[in-house]
C-alpha positions in Angstrom: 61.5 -36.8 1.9 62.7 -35.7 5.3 62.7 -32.5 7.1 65.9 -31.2 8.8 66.8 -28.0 10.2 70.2 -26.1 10.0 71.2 -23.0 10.6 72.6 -20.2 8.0 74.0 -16.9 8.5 71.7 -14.3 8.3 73.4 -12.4 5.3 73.4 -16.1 3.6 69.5 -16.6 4.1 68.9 -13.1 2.5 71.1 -13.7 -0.3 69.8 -17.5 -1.2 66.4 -15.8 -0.6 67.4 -13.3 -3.6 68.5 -15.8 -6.0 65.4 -18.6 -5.4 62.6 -15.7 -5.8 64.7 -15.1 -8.8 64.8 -18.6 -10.6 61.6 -19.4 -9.3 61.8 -22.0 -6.7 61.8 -22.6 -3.1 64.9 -22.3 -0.3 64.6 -26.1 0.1 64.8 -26.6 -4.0 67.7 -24.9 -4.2 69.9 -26.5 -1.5 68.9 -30.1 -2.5 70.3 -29.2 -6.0 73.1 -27.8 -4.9 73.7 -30.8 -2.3 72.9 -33.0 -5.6 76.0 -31.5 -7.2 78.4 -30.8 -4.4 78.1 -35.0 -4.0 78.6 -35.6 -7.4 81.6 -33.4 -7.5 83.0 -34.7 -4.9 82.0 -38.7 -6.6 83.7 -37.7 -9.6 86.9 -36.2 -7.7 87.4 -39.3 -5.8 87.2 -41.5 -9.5 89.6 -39.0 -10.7 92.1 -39.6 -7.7 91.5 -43.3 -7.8 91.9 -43.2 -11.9 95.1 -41.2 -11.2 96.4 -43.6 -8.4 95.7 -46.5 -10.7 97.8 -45.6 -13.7 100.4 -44.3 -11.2 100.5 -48.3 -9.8 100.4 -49.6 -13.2 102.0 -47.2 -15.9 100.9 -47.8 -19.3 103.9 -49.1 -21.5 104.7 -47.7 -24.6 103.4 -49.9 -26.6 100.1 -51.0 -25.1 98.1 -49.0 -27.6 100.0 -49.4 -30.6 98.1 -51.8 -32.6 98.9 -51.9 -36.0 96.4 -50.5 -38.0 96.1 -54.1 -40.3 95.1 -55.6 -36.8 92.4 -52.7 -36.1 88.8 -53.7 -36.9 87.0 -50.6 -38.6 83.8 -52.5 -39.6 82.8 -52.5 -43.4 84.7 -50.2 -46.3 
């Protein structure tokens, strides 16, 4: 792990301050998680856009799921 130093607004400090003494855990806890899931929000809103920009290259046709249901495998009746 590596140490880094930024600098909060006071009001901030005293309010994160609140909320780790009330969940238990530390200042530097509780920004690594929530740095943890900004990344991954912002991860899955880039597949999202990507997804989005994919089908908007390559529409899907009106029949490209339509298989007929004697050609659809549902393993043993």
């Amino acid at each position: 792990m590596r140490t880094i130093q930024l600098t909060i607004d006071e009001d901030l400090v005293t309010k994160v301050d609140r909320v780790v003494k009330s969940q238990g855990t530390t200042r530097s806890a509780f920004i690594r998680r929530l740095l943890r899931d900004a990344l991954r929000e912002i991860r899955e809103a880039e597949l999202d856009r990507k997804h989005r920009e994919g089908y908007a290259m390559f529409p899907v046709s009106p029949d490209e799921f339509s298989i007929p249901e004697s050609d659809q495998a549902w393993g043993e009746e």
